[in-house]
C-alpha positions in Angstrom: 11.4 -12.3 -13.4 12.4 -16.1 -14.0 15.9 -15.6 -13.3 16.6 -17.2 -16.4 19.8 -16.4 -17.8 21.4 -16.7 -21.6 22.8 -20.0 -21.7 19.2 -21.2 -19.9 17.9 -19.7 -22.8 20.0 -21.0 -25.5 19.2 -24.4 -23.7 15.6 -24.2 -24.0 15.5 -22.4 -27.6 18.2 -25.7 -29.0 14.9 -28.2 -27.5 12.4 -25.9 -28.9 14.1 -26.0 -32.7 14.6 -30.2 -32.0 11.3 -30.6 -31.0 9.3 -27.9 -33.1 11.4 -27.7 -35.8 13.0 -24.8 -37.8 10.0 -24.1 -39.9 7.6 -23.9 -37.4 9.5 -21.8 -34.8 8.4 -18.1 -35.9 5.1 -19.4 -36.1 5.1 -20.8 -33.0 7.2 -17.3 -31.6 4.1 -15.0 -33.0 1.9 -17.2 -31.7 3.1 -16.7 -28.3 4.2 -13.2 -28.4 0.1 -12.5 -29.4 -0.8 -14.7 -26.3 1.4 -12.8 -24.0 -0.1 -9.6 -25.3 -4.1 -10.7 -25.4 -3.2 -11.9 -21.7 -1.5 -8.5 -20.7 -4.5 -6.9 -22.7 -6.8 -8.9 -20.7 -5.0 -8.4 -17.2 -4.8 -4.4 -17.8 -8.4 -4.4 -18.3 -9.4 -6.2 -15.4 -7.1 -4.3 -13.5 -9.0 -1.1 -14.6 -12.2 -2.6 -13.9 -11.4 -3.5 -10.7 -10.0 -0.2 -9.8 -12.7 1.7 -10.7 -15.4 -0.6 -8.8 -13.2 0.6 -5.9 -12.9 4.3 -6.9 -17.4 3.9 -7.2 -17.6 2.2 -3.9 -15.2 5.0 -2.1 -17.8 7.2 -3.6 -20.9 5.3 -2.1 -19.3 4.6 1.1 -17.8 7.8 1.2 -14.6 6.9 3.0 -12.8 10.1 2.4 -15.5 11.8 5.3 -15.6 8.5 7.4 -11.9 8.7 7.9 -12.2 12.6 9.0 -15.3 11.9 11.2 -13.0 9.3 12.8 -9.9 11.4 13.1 -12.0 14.2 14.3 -13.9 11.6 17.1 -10.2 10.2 18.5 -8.4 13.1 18.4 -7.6 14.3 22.4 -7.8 18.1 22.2 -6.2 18.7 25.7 -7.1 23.1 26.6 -6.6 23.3 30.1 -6.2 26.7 31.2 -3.6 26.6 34.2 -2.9 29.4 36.5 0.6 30.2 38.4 -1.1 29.1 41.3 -1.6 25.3 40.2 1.8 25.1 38.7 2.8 26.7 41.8 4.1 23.0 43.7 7.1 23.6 44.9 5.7 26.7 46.7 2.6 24.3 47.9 5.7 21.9 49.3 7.5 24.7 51.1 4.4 25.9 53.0 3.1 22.6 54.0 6.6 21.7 55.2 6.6 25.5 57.3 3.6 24.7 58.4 4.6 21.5 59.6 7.7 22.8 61.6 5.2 25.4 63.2 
C-alpha cells in the first residue's frame, strides 16, 4: 500500500520509541489501531449508505427498463425478403450486355 518495507519500518518504530518513549508506545499502538478501525468502521458505513442511495434511485429511475427501451429503440432489425430474381445480377449483367450486342 505504502511500499514501506522492514528496515523503513524498524526506522520509523527506533524514532517512535526516542520520541514517545517505551512506556507510552502500546498506548500510543492501541490508540491507533482503534483509530484505524473507527475510520474503516466509518468508511464501510458510508460506503453502504452510499450504495444503497444508488440501489433506491435505480429503483425510482428505473434504469434496468430505460436501458431495454433504449436497446430495443437502436437496435436495426434488417427482414428483407429477397427473391432469386433480385439476387439474380450477374444474370441482369448478361442480358443487358446481349441486349446490347443485339
Amino acid at each position: 500500500m505504502f511500499d514501506i518495507g522492514f528496515f523503513e519500518l524498524m526506522i520509523i518504530m527506533g524514532i517512535a520509541v526516542v520520541v514517545i518513549g517505551p512506556q507510552n508506545l502500546p498506548k500510543l499502538a492501541k490508540a491507533i489501531g482503534k483509530g484505524w478501525g473507527e475510520f474503516q468502521k466509518t468508511f464501510s458505513g458510508l460506503k453502504q449508505e452510499v450504495m444503497d442511495e444508488a440501489e433506491g434511485l435505480k429503483q425510482t429511475v428505473n434504469i434496468d427498463a430505460l436501458q431495454q427501451d433504449i436497446s430495443a429503440a437502436t437496435k436495426v432489425d434488417v427482414d428483407i425478403n429477397l427473391s432469386e430474381a433480385d439476387l439474380d445480377l450477374a444474370g441482369d449483367i448478361a442480358g443487358d450486355l446481349k441486349k446490347k450486342d443485339d
